[in-house]
C-alpha positions as CSV (number, residue, x, y, z in Angstrom):
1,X,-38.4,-16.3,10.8
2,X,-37.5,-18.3,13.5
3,X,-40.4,-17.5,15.6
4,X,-42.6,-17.6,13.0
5,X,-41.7,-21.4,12.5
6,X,-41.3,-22.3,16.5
7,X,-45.6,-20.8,16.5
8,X,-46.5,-22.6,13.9
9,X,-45.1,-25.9,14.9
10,X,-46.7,-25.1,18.6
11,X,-50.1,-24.3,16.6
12,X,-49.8,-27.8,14.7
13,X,-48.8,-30.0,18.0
14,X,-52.2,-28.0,20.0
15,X,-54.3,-29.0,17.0
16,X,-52.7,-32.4,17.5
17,X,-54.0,-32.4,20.8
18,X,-57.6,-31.6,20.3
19,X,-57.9,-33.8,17.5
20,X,-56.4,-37.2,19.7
21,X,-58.4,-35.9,23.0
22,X,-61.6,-36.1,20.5
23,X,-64.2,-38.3,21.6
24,X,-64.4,-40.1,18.0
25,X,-60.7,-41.2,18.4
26,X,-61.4,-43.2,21.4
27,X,-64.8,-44.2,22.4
28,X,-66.7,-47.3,23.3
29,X,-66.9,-50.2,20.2
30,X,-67.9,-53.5,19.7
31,X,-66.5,-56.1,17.4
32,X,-67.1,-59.9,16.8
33,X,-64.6,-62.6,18.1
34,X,-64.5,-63.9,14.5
35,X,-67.8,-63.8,12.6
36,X,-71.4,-62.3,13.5
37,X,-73.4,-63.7,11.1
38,X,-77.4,-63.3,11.2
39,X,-79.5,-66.0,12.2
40,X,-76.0,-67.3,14.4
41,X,-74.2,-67.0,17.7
42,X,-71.3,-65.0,18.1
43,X,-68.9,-64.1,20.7
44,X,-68.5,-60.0,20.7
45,X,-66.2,-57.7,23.2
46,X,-67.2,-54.6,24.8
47,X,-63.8,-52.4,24.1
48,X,-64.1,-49.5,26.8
49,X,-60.8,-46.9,26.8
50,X,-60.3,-44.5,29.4
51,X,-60.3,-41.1,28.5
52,X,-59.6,-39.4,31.2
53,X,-56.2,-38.3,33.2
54,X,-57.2,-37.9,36.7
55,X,-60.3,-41.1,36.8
56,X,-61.1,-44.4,36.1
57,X,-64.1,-46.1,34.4
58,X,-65.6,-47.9,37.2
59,X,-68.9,-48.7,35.3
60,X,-70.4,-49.6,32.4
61,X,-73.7,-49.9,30.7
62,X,-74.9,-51.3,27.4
63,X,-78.6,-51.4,26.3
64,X,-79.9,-53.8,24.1
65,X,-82.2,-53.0,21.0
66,X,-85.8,-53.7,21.4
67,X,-86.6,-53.7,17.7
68,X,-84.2,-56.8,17.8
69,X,-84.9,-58.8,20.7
70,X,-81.8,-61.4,21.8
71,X,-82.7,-64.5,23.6
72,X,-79.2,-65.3,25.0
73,X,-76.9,-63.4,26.3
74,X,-74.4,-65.0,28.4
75,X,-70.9,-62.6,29.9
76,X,-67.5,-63.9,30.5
77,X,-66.5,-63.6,33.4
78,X,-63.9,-60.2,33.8
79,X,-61.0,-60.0,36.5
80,X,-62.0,-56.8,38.8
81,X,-65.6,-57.0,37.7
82,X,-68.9,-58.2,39.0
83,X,-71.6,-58.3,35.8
84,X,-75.5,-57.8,35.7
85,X,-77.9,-59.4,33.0
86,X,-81.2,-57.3,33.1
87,X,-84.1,-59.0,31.2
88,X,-87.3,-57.2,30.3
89,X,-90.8,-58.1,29.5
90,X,-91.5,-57.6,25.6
91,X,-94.8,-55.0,25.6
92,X,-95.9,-58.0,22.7
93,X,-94.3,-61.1,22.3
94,X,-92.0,-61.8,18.8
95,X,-91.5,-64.9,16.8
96,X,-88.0,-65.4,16.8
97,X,-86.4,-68.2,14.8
98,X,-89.9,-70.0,15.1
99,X,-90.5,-69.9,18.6
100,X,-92.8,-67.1,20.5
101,X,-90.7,-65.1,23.3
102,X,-92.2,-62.6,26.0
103,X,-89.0,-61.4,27.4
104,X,-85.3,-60.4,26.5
105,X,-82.5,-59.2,27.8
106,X,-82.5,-54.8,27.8
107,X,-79.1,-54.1,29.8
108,X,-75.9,-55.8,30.8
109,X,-74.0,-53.8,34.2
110,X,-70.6,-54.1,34.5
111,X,-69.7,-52.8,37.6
112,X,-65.5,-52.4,38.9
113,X,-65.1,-54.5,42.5
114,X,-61.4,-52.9,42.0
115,X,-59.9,-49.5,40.6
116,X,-61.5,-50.4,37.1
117,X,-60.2,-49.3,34.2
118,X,-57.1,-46.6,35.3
119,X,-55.9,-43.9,32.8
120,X,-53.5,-44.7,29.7
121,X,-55.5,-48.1,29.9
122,X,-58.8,-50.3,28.0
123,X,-60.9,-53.0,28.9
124,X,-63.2,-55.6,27.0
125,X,-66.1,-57.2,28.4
126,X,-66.9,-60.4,26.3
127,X,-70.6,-61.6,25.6
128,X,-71.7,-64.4,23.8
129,X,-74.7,-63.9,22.0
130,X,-77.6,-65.5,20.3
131,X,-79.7,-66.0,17.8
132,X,-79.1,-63.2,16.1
133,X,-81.4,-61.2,13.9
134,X,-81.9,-62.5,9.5
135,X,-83.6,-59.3,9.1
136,X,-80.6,-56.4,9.6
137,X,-77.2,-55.8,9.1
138,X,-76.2,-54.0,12.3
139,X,-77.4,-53.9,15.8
140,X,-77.0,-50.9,17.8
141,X,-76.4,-50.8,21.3
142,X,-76.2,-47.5,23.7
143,X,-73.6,-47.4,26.7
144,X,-73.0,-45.3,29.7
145,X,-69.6,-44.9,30.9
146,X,-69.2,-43.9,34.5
147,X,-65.9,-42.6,36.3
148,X,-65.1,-43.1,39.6
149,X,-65.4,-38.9,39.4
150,X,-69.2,-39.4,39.0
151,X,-69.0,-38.4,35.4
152,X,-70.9,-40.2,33.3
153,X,-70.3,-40.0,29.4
154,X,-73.0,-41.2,27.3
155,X,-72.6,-43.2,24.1
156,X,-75.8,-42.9,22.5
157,X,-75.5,-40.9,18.8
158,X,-76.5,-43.5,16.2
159,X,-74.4,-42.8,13.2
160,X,-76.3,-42.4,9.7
161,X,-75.2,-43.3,6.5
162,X,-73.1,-40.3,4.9
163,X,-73.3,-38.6,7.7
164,X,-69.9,-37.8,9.7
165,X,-69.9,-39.7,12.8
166,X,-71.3,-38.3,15.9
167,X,-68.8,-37.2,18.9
168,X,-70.5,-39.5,20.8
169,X,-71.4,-42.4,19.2
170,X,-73.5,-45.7,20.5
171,X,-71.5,-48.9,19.9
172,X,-72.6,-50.9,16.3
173,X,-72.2,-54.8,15.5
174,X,-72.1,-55.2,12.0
175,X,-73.9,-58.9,11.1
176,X,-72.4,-60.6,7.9
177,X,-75.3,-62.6,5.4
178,X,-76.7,-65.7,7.2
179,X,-74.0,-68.7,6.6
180,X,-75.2,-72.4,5.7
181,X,-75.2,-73.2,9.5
182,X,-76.7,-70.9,11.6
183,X,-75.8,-72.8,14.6
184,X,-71.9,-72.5,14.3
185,X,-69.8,-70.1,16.2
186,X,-66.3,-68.8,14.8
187,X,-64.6,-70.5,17.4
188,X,-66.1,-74.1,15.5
189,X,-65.4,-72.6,12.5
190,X,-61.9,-71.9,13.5
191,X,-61.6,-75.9,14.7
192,X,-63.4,-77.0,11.6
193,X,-60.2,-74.9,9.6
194,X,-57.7,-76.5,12.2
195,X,-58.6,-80.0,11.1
196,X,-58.6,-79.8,7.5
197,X,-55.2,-77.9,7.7
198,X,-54.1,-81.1,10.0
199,X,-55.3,-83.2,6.9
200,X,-54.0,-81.6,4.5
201,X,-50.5,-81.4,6.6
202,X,-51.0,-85.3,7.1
203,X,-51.8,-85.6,3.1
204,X,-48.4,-83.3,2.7
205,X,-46.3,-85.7,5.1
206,X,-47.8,-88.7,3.0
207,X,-46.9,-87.1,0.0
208,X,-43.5,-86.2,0.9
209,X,-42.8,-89.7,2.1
210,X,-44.1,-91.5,-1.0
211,X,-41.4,-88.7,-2.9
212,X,-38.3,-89.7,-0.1
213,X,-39.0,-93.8,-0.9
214,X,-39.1,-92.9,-5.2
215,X,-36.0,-91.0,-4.3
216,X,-34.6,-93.8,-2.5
217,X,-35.4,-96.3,-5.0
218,X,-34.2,-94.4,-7.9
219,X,-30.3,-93.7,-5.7
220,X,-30.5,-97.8,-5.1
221,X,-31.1,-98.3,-9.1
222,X,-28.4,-95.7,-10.1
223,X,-26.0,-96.8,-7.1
224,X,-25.7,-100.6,-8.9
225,X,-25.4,-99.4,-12.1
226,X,-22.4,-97.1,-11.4
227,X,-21.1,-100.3,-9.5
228,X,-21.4,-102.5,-12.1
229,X,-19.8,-100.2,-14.2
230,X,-17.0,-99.7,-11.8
231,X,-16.6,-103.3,-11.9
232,X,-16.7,-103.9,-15.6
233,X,-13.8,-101.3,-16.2
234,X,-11.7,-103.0,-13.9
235,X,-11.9,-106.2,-15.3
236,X,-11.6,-104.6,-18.7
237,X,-8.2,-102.4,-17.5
238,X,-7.0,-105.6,-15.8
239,X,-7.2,-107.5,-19.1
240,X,-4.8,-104.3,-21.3
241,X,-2.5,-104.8,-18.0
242,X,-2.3,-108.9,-18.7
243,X,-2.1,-108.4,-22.6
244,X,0.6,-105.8,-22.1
């Protein structure tokens, strides 16, 4: 019985294994600094794990849709890193956002000037980027992650709807409905917030000191009353002492 239970616990900690080692627990993602919201700007990180025991990433690739063109792309500078924008000729120019472009950016490089990303550790690679697409909810973009091995794993499976996801699948940005100002970044929105929470704080101070001066007013009031009546029962015992 007891061996029985000491193999199945060792067949349940080696599934374990295979299932955490599984490229669709760890693989390369993107995700907005705040909000993405079409027709906007957003700030969004490259998250890049390693994956491997005996390597590290060194480099790293991400390709741009062509069916949705971006204008602007700009990278943050990354300790350990030196960066790459690629931009590309359009085969026919698009109307985006009103204004007629021939060319767009198809790849950012990063590329590690240090040991790059080691084992048991992750990166992100910021980009801020602009305008982005009215007319789709997602964008997908398709990476290549290199180890200083020579291996190269390729994100590049676009997941469908229902389907189970791929073991290798490309990075997606999910875009939220257009807001009332296309132009604002979360990182405005986020001041925009600060402020009206510093008003309504200052509104709350106000508030509270209107309250403390009421309160004041209303101790003073009941303080000279109780005096008075301190007063008036001493006169009025002094008198029963005199008549006594």
């Amino acid at each position: 019985m007891k061996t029985s239970r000491i193999a199945a616990a060792g067949a349940v900690a080696a599934s374990a294994v295979v299932v955490l080692s599984s490229p669709a627990f760890a693989h390369v993602s993107v995700q907005p600094e705040g909000t993405a919201a079409q027709g906007g700007y957003a700030t969004v990180d490259f998250k890049v794990p390693n994956e491997r025991d005996n390597a590290s990433t060194t480099k790293l690739e991400v390709s741009f849709p062509t069916d949705h063109p971006l204008a602007s792309v700009q990278p943050q500078p990354v300790a350990g890193w030196d960066v790459e924008v690629t931009r590309t000729k359009l085969d026919e120019p698009v109307e985006l956002h009103g204004e007629k472009i021939d060319e767009a950016v198809s790849k950012v490089t990063w590329t590690a000037s240090g040991k790059g990303i080691e084992p048991g550790f992750f990166q992100k690679f910021p980009l801020s980027v602009g305008q982005l697409p009215e007319d789709t909810d997602e964008l997908v973009f398709k990476a290549l992650q290199t180890y200083s091995n020579k291996e190269v794993v390729r994100w590049i499976e676009v997941p469908q709807d229902g389907a189970e996801e791929p073991d290798y699948p490309a990075p997606v940005l999910e875009l939220s409905a257009a807001g009332d100002d296309h132009h604002g970044s979360s990182g405005e929105d986020e001041a925009g917030e600060a402020e009206n929470a510093s008003a309504d704080t200052s509104d709350t101070a106000a508030g509270s000191a209107d309250s403390s001066d009421t309160t004041a007013r209303v101790l003073g009031v009941v303080g000279i009353v109780v005096g008075a009546v301190g007063v008036a029962y001493g006169v009025l015992a002094g008198r029963r002492r005199g008549n006594a």
